[in-house]
mmCIF file as Biopython writes it, N, C-alpha, C and O atoms, coordinates in Angstrom:
data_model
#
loop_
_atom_site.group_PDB
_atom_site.id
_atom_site.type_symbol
_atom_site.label_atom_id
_atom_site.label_alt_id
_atom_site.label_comp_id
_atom_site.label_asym_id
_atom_site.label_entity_id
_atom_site.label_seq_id
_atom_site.pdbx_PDB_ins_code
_atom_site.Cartn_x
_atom_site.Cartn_y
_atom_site.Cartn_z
_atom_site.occupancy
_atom_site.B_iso_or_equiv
_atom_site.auth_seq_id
_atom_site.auth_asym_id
_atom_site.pdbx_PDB_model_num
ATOM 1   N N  . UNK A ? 1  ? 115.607 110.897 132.472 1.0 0.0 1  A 1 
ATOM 2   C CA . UNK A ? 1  ? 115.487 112.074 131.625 1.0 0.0 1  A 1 
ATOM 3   C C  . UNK A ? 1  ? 114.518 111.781 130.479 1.0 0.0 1  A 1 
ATOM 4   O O  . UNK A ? 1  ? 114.543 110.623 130.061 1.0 0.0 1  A 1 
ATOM 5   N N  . UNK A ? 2  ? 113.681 112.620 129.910 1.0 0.0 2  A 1 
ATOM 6   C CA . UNK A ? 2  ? 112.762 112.522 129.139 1.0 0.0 2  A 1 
ATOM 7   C C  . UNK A ? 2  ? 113.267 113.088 127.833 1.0 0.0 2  A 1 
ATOM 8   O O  . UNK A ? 2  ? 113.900 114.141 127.765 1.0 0.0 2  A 1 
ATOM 9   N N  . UNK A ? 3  ? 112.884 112.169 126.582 1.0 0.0 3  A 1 
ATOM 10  C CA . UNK A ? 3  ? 113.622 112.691 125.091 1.0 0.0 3  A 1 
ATOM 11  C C  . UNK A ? 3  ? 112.879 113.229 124.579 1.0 0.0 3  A 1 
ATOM 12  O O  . UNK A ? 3  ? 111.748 112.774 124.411 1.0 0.0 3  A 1 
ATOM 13  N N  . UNK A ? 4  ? 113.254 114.355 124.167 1.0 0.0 4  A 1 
ATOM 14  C CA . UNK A ? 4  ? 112.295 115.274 123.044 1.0 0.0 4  A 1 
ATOM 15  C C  . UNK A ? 4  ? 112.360 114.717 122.044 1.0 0.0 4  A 1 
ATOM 16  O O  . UNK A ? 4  ? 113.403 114.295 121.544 1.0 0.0 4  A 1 
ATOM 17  N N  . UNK A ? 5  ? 110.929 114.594 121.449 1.0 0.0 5  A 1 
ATOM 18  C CA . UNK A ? 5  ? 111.488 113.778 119.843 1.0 0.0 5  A 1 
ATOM 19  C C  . UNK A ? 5  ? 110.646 114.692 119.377 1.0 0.0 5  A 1 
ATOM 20  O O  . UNK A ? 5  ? 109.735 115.097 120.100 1.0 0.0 5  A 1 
ATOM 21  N N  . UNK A ? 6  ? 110.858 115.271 117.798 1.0 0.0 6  A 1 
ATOM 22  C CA . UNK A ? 6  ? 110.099 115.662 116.494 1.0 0.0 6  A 1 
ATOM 23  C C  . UNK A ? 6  ? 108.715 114.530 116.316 1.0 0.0 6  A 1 
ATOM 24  O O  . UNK A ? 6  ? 108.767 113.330 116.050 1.0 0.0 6  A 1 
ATOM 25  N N  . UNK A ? 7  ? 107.418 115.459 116.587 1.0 0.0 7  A 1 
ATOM 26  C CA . UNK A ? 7  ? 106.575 114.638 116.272 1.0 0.0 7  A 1 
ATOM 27  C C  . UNK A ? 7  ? 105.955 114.502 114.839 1.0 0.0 7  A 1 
ATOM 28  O O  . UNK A ? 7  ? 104.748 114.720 114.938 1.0 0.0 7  A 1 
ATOM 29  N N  . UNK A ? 8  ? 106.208 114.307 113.918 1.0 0.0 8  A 1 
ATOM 30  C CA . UNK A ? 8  ? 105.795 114.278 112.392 1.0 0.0 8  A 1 
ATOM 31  C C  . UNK A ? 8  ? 104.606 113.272 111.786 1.0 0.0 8  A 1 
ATOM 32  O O  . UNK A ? 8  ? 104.387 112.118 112.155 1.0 0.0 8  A 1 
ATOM 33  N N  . UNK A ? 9  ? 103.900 114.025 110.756 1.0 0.0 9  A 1 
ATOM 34  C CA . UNK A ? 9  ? 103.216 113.652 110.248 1.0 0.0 9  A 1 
ATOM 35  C C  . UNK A ? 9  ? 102.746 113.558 108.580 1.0 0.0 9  A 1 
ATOM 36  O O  . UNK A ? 9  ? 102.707 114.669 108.051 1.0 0.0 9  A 1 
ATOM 37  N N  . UNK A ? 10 ? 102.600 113.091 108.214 1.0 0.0 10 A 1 
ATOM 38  C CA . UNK A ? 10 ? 102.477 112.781 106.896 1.0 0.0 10 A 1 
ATOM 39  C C  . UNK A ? 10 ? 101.281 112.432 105.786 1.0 0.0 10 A 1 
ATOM 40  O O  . UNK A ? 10 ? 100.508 111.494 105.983 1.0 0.0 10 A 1 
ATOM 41  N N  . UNK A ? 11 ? 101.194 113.358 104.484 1.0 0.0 11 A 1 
ATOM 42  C CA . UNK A ? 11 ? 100.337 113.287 103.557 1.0 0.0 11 A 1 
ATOM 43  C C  . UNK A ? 11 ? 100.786 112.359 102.238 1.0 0.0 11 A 1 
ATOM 44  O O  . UNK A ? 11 ? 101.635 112.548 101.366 1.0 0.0 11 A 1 
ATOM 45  N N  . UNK A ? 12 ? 100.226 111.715 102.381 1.0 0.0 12 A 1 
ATOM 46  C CA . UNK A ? 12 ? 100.125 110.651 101.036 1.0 0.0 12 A 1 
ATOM 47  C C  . UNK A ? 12 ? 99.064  110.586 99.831  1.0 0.0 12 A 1 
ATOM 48  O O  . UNK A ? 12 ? 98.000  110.018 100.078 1.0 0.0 12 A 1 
ATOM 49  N N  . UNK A ? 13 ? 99.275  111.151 98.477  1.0 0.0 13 A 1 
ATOM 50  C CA . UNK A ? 13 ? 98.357  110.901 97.552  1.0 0.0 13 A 1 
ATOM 51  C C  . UNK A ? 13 ? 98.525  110.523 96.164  1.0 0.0 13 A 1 
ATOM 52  O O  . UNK A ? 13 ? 99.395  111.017 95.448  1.0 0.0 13 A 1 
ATOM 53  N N  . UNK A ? 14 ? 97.772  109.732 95.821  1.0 0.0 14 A 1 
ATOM 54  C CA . UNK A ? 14 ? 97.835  109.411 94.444  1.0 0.0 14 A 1 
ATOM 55  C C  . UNK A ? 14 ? 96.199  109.184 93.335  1.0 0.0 14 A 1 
ATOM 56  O O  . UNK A ? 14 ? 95.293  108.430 93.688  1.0 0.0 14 A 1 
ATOM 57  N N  . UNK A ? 15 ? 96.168  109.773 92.402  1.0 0.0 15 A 1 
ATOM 58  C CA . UNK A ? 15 ? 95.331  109.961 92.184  1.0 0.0 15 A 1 
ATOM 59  C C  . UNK A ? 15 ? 94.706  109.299 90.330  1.0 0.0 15 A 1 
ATOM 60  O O  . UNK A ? 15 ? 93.556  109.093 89.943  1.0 0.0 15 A 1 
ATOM 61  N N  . UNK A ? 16 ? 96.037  109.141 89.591  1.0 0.0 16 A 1 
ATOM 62  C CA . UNK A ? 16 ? 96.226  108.777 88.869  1.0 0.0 16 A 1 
ATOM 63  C C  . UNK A ? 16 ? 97.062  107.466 88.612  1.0 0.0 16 A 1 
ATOM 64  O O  . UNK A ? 16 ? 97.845  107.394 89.559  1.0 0.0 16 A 1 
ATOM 65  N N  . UNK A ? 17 ? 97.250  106.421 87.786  1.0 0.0 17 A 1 
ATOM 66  C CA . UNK A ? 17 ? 98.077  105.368 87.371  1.0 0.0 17 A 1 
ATOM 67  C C  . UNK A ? 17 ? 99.799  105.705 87.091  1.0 0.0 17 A 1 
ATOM 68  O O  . UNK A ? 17 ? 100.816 105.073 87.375  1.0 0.0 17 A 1 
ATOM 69  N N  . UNK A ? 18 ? 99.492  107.384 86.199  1.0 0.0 18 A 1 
ATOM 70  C CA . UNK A ? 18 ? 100.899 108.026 85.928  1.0 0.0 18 A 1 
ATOM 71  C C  . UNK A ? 18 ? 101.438 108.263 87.463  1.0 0.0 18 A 1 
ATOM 72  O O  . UNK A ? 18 ? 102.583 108.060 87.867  1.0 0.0 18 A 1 
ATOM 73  N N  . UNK A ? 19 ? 100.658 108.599 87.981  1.0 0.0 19 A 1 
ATOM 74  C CA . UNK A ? 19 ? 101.506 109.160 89.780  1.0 0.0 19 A 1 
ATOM 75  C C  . UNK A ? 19 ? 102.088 107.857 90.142  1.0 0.0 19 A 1 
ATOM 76  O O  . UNK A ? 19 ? 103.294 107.700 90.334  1.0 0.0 19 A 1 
ATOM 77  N N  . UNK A ? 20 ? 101.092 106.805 90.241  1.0 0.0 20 A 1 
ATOM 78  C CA . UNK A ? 20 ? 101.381 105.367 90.854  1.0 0.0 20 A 1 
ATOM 79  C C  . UNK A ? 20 ? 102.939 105.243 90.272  1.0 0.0 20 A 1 
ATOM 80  O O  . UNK A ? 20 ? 103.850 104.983 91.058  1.0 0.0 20 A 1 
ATOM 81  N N  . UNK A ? 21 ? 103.220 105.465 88.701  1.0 0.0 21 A 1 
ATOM 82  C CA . UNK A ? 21 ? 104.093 104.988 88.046  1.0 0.0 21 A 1 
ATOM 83  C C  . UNK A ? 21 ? 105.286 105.692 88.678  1.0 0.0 21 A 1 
ATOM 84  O O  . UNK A ? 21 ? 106.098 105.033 89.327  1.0 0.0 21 A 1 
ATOM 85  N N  . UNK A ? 22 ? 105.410 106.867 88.531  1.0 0.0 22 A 1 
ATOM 86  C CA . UNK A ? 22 ? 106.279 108.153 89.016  1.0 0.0 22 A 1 
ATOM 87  C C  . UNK A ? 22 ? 107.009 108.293 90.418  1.0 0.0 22 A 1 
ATOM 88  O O  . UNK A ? 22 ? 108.201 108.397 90.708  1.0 0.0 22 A 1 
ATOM 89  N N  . UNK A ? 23 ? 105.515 108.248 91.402  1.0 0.0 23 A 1 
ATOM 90  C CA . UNK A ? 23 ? 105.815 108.317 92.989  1.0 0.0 23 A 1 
ATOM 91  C C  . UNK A ? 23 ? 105.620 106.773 93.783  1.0 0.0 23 A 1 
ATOM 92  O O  . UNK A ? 23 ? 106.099 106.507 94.886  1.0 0.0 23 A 1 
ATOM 93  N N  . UNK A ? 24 ? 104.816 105.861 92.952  1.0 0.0 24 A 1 
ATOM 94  C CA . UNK A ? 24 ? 105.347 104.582 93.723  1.0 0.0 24 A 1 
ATOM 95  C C  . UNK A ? 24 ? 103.571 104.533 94.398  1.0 0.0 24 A 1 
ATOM 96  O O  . UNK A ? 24 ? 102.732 105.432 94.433  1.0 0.0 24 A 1 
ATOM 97  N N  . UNK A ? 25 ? 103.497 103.055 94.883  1.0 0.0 25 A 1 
ATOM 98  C CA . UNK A ? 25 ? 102.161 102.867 95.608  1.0 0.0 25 A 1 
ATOM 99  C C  . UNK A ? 25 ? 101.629 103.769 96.449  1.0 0.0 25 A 1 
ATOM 100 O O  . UNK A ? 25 ? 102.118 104.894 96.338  1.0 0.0 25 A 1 
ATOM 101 N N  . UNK A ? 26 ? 100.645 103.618 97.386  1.0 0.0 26 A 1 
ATOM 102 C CA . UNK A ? 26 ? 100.365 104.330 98.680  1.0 0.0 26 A 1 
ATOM 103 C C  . UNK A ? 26 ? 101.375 103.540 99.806  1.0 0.0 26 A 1 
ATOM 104 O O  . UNK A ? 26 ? 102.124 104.031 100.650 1.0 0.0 26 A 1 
ATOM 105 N N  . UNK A ? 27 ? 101.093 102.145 99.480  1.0 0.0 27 A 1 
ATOM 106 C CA . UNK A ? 27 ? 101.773 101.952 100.782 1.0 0.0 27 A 1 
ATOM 107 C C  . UNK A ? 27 ? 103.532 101.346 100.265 1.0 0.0 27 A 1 
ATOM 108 O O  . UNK A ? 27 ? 104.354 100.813 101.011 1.0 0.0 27 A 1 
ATOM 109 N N  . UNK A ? 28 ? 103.642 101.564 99.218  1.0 0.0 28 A 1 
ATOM 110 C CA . UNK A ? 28 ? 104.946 101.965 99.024  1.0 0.0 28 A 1 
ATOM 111 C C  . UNK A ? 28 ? 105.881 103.392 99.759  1.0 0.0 28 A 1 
ATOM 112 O O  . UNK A ? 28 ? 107.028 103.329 100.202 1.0 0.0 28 A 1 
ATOM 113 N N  . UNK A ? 29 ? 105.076 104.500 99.717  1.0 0.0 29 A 1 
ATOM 114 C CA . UNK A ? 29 ? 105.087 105.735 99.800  1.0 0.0 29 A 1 
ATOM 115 C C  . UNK A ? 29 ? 105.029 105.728 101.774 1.0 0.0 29 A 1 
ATOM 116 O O  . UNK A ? 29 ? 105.760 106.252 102.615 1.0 0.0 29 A 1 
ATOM 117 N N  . UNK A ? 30 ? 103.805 104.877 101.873 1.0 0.0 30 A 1 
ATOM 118 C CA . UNK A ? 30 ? 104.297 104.777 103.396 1.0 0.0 30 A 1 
ATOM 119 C C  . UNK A ? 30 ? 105.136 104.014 103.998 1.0 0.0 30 A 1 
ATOM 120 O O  . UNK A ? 30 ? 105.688 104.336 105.049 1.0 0.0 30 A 1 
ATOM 121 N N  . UNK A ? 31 ? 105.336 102.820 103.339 1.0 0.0 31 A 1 
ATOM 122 C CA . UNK A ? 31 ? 106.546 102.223 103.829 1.0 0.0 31 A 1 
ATOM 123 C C  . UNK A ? 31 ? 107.985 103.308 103.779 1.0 0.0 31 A 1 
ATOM 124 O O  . UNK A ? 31 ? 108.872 103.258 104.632 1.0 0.0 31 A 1 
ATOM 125 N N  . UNK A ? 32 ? 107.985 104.104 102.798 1.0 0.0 32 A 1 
ATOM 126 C CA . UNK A ? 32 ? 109.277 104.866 102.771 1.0 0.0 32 A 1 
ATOM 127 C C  . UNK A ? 32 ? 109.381 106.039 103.795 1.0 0.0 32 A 1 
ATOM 128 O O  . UNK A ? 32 ? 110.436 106.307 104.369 1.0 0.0 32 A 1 
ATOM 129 N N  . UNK A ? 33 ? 108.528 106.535 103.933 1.0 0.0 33 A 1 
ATOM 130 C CA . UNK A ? 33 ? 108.054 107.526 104.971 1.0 0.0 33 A 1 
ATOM 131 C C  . UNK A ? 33 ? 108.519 106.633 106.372 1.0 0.0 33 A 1 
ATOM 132 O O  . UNK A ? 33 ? 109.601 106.789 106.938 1.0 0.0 33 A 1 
ATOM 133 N N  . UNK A ? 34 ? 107.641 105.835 106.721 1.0 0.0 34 A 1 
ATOM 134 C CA . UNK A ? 34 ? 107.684 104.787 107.999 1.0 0.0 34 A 1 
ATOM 135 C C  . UNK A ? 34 ? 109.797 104.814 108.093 1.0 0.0 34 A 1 
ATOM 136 O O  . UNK A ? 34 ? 110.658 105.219 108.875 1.0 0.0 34 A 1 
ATOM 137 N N  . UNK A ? 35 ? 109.731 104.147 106.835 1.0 0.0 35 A 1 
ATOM 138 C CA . UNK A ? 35 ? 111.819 104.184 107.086 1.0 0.0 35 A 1 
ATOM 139 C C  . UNK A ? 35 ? 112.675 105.701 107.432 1.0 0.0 35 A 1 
ATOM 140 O O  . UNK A ? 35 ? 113.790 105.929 107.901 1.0 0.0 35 A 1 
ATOM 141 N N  . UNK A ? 36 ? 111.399 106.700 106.885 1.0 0.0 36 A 1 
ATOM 142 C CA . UNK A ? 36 ? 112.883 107.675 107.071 1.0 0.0 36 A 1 
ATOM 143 C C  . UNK A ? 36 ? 112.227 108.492 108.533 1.0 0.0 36 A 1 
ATOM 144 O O  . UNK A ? 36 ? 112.971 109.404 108.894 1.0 0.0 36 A 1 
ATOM 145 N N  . UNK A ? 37 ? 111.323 108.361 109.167 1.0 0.0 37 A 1 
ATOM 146 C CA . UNK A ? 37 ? 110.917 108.270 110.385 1.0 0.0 37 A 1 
ATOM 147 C C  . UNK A ? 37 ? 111.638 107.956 111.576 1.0 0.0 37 A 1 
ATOM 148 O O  . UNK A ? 37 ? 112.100 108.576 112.534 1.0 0.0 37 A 1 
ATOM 149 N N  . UNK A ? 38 ? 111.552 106.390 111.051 1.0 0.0 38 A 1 
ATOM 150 C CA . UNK A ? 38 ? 112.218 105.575 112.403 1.0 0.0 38 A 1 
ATOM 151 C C  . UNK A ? 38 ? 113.812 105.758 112.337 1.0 0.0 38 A 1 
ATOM 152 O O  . UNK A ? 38 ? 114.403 105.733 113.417 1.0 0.0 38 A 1 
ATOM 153 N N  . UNK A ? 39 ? 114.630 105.960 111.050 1.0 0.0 39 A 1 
ATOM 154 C CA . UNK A ? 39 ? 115.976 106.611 111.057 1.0 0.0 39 A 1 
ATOM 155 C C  . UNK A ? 39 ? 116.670 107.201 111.776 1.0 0.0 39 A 1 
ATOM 156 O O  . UNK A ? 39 ? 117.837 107.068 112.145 1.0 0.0 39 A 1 
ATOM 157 N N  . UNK A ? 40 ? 115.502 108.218 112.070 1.0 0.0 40 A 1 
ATOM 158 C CA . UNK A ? 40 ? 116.136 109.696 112.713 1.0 0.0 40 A 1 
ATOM 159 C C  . UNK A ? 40 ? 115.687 109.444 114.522 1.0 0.0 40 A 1 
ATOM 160 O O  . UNK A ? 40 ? 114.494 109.514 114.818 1.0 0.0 40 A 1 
ATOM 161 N N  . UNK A ? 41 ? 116.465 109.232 115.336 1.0 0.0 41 A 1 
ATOM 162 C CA . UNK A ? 41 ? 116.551 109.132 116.630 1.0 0.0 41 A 1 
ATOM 163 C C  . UNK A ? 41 ? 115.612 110.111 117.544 1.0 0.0 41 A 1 
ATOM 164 O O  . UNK A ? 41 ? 115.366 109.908 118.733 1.0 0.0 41 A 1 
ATOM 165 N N  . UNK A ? 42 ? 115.170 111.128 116.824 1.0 0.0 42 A 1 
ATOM 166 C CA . UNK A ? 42 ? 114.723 111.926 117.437 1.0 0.0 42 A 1 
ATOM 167 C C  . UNK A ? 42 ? 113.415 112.433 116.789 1.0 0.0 42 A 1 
ATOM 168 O O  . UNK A ? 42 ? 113.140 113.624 116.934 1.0 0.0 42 A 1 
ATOM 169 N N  . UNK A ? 43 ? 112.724 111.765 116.202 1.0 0.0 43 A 1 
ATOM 170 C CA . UNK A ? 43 ? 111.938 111.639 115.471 1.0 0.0 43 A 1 
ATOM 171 C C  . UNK A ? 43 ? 110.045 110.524 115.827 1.0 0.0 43 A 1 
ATOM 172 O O  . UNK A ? 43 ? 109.945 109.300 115.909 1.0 0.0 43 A 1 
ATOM 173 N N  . UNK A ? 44 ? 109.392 111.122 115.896 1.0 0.0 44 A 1 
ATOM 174 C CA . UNK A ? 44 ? 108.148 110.109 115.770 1.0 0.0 44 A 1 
ATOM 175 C C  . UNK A ? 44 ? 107.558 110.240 115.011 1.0 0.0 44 A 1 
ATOM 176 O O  . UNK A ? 44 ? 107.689 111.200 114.251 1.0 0.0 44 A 1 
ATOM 177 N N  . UNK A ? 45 ? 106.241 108.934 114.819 1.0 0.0 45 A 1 
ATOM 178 C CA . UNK A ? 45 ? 105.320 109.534 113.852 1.0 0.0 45 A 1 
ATOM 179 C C  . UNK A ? 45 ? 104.193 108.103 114.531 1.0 0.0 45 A 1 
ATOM 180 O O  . UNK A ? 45 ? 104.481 106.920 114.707 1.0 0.0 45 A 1 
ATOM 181 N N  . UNK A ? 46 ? 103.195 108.667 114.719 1.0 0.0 46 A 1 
ATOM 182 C CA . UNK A ? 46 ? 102.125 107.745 114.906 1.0 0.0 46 A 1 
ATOM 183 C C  . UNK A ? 46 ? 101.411 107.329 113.661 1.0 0.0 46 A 1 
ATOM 184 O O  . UNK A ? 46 ? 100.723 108.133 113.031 1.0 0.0 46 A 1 
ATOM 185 N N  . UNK A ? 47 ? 101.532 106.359 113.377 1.0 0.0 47 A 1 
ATOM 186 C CA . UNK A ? 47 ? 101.114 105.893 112.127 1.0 0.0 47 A 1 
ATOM 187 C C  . UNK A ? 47 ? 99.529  105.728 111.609 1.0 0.0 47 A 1 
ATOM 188 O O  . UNK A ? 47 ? 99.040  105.774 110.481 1.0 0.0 47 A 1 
ATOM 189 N N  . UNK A ? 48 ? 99.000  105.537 112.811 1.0 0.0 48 A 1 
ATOM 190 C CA . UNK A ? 48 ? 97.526  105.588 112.960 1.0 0.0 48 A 1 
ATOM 191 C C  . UNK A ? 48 ? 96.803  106.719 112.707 1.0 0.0 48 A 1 
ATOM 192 O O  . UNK A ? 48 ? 95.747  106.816 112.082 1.0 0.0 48 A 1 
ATOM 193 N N  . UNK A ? 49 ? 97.556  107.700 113.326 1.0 0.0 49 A 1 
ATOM 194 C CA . UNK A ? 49 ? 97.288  108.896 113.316 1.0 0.0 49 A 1 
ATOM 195 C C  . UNK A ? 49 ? 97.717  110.321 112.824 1.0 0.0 49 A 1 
ATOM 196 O O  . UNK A ? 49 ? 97.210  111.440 112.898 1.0 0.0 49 A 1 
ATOM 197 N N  . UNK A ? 50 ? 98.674  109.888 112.378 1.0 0.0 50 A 1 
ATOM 198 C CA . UNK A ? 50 ? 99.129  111.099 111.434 1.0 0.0 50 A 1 
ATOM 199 C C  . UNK A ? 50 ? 99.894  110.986 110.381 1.0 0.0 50 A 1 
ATOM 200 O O  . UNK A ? 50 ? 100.855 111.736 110.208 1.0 0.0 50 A 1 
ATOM 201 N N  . UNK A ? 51 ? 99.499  109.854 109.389 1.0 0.0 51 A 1 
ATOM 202 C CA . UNK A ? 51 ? 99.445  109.438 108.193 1.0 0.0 51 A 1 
ATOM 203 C C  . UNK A ? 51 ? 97.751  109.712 107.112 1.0 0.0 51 A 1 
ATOM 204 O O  . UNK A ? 51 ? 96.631  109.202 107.122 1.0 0.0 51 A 1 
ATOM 205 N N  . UNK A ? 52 ? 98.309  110.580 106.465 1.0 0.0 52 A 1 
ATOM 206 C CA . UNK A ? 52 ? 96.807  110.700 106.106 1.0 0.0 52 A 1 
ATOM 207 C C  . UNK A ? 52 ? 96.864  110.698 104.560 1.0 0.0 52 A 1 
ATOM 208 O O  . UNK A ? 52 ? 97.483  111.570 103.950 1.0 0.0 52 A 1 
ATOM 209 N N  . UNK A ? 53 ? 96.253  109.775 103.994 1.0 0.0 53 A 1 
ATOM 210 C CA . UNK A ? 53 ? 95.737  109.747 102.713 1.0 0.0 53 A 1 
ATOM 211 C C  . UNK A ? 53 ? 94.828  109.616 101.851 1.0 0.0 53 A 1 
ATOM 212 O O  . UNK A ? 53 ? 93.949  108.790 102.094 1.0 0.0 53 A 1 
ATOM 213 N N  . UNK A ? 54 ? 94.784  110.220 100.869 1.0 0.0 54 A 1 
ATOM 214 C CA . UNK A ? 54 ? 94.230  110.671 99.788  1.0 0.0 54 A 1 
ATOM 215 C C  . UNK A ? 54 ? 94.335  109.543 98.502  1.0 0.0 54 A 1 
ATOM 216 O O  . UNK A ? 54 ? 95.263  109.687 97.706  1.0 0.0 54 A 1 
ATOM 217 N N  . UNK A ? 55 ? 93.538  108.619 98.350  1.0 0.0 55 A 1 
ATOM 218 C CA . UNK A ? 55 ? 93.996  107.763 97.464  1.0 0.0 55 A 1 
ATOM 219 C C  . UNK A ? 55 ? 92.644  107.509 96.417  1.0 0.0 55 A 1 
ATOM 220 O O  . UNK A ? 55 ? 91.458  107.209 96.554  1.0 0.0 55 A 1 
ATOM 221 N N  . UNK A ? 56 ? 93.470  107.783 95.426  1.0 0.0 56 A 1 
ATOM 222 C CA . UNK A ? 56 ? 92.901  107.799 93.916  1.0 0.0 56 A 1 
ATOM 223 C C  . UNK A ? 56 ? 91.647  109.118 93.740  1.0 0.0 56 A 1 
ATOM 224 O O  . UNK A ? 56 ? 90.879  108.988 92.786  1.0 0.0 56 A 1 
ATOM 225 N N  . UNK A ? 57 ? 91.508  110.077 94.454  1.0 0.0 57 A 1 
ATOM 226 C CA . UNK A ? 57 ? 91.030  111.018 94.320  1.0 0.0 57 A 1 
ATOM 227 C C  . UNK A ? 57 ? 91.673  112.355 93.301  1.0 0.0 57 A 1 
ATOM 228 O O  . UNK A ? 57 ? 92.820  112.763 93.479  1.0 0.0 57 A 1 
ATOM 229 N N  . UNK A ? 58 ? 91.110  112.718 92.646  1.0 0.0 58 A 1 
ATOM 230 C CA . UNK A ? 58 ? 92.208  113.845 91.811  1.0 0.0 58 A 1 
ATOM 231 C C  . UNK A ? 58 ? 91.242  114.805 92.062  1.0 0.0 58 A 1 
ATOM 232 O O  . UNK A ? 58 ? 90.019  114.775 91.923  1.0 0.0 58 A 1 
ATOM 233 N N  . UNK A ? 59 ? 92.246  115.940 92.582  1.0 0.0 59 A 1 
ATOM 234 C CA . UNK A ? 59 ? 91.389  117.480 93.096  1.0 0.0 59 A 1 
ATOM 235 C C  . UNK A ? 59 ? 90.371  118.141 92.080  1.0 0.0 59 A 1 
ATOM 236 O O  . UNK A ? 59 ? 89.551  119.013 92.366  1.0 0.0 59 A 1 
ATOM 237 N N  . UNK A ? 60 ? 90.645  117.379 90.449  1.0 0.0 60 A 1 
ATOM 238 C CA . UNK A ? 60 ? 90.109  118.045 89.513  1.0 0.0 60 A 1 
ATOM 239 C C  . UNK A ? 60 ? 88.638  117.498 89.291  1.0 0.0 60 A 1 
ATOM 240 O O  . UNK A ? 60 ? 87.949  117.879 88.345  1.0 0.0 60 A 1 
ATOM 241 N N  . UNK A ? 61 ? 88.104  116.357 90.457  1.0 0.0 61 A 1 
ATOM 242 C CA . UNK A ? 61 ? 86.868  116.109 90.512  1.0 0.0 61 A 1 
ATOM 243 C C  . UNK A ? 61 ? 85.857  116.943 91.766  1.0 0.0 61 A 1 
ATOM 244 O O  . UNK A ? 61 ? 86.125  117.516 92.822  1.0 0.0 61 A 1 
ATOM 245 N N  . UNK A ? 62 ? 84.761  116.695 91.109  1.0 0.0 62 A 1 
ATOM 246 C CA . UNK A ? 62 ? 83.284  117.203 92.164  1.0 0.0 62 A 1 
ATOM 247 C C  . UNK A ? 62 ? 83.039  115.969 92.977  1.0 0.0 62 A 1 
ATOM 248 O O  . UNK A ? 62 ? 82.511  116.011 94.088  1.0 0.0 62 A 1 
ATOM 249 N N  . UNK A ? 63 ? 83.402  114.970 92.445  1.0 0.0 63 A 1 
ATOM 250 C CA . UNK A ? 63 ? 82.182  114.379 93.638  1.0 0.0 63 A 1 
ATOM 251 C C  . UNK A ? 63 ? 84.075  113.406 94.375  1.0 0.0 63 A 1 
ATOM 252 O O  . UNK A ? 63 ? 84.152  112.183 94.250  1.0 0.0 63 A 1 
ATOM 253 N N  . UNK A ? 64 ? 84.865  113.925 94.804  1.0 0.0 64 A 1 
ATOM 254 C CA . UNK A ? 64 ? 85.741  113.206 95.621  1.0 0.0 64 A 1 
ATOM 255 C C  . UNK A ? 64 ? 85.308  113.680 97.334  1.0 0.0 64 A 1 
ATOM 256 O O  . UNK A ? 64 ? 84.994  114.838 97.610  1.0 0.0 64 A 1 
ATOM 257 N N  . UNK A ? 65 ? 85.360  112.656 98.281  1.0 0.0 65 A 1 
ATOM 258 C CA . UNK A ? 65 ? 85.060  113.166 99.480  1.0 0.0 65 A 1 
ATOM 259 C C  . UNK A ? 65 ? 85.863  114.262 100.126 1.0 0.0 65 A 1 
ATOM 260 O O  . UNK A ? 65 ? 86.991  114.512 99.702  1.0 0.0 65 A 1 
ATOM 261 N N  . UNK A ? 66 ? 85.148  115.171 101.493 1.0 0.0 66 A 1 
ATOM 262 C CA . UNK A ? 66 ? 85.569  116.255 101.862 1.0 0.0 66 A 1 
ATOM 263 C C  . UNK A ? 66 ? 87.062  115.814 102.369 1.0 0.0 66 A 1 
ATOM 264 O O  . UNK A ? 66 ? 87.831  116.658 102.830 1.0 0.0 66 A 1 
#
């Protein structure tokens, strides 16, 4: 029999030192993600691929990449 699992994916950003302080590293943030992932039995997440972050960019700049 074949298991349906929830395929999930995930946005990570930090953009400031205060965020770092507040919400924790990037790969703090993915390590916690990665844990509450693998938790749930019915659950995936390709890590390669649908972890996506945004790091040290703040939306309130022009020249951050697309």
């Amino acid at each position: 029999m074949i298991e349906n699992k929830f395929r999930c994916a995930a946005y990570i950003r930090v953009s400031t030192d205060e965020q770092v302080a507040t919400w924790g590293s990037i790969d703090w943030q993915k390590d916690i993600i990665m844990e509450r992932v693998k938790s749930q039995r019915d659950h995936t997440i390709n890590e390669k691929r649908h972890i996506y972050i945004d790091d040290w960019y703040s939306w309130a700049k022009d020249d951050r990449p697309a």
